[in-house]
N, C-alpha and C positions, 0 to 999 in steps of 0.2 A: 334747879339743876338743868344746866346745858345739853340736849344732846346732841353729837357728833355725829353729820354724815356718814354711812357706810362708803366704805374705799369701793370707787365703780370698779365692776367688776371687767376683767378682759374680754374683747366678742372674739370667738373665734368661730372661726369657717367652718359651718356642717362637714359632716366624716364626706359624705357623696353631694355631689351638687347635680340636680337633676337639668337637664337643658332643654328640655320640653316637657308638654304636658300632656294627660295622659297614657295609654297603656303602649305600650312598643309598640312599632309597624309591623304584621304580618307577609310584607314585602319580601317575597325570595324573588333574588336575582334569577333563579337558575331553575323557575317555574312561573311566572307568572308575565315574562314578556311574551314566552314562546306560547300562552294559554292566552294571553291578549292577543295575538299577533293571528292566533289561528277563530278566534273570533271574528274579527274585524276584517278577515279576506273572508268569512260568511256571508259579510254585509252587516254585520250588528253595530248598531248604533251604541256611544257611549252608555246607556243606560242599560241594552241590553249586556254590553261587553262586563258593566261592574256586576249585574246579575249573576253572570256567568263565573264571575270571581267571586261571587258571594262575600261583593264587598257593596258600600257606599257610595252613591255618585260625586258626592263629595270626597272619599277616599280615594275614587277612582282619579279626579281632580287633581289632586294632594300628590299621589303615586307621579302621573305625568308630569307635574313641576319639580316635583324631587328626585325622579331616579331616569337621565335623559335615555337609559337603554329601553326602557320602560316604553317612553315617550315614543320614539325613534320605531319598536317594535309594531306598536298600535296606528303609525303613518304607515309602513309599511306593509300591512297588512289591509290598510284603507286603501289602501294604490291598485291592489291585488286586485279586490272587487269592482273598485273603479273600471279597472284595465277590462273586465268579464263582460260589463253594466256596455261601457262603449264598444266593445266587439260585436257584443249581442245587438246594441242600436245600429251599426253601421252592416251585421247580417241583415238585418228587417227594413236598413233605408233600402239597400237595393235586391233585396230580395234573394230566396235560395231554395235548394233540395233538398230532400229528407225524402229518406226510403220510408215507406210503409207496407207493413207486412198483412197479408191476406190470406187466410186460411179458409178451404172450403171442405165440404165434404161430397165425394163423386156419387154416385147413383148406387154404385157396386160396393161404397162403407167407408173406400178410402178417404182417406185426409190427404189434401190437397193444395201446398203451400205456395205461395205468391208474394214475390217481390219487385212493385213497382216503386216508381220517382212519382213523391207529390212535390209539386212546385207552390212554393208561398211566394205572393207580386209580394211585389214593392209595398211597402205603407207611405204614404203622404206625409202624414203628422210625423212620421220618424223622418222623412227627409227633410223635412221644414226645421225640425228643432234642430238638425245635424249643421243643415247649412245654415242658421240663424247664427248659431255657437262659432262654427271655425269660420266662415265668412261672412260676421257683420256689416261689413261695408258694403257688401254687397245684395244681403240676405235679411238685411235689418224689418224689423215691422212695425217701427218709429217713420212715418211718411211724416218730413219738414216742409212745413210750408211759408214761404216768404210772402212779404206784404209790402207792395211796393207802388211807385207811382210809373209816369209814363215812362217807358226809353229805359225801366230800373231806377229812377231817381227815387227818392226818398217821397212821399206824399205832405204835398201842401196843408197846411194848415192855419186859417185865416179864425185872429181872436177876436171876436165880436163884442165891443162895451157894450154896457149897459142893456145885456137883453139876457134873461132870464134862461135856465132850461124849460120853463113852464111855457117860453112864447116860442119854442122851438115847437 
């Protein structure tokens, strides 16, 4: 007895066709740039930022290349502290005031309040890194040194046959 092939069957296309993998994104547009964005004018760094989201640095990742408001919020916010970080070097390259308050007590019980100016100089290291950064050419700590012969010409160099480095 022969038997006969079953009739292939037809493929048809699953009911939902999923287009990624794994679980959905957690990503709200309309909480999580303005919670990125006020991180990162903190000063936090990506790792601290996805902490802070009580997400992945990988997530964190993932988020910035897929949602550009996203993205956009956490430069923006980077800029912020930036903008604080260089005010604060450029108070301390050339120096400034700040009140300080002094409180005493008189002989007769009273409290006796006082407001003078402490003056902070200048720091060195903050002007050197200031002018290194916006005026390298001038400020650089790369000293070049050329090697030259007489008058600037190129230096001579005479090949000697048959003698050894060892009979130098």
């Amino acid at each position: 007895m022969v038997r006969k092939k079953p009739a292939a069957k037809k493929k048809t296309a699953p009911a939902k066709i999923r287009k990624t993998r794994g679980a959905p994104t957690k990503y709200d547009p309309d909480i999580h740039p303005i919670k990125g964005w006020t991180l990162a004018q903190k000063g936090c760094i990506n790792k601290e930022i996805a902490a802070g989201l009580r997400i992945s640095t990988a997530t964190l990742a993932s988020w910035v290349k897929k949602f550009p408001e996203f993205l956009s919020a956490i430069k923006e916010g980077k800029e912020v502290a930036d903008g604080k970080v260089a005010k604060a070097l450029y108070k301390r390259a050339i120096g400034y005031k700040i009140p300080e308050k002094k409180v005493t007590q008189n002989a007769d019980g009273s409290i006796r309040k006082e407001v003078t100016e402490k003056e902070i100089s200048p720091d060195v290291t903050a002007i050197k890194f200031w002018l290194t950064n916006r005026d390298p050419e001038n400020w650089k700590d790369k000293v070049d040194h050329e090697i030259g012969g007489k008058d600037g010409k190129p230096i001579a160099v005479k090949v000697l046959r048959g003698v050894s480095m060892e009979d130098l």
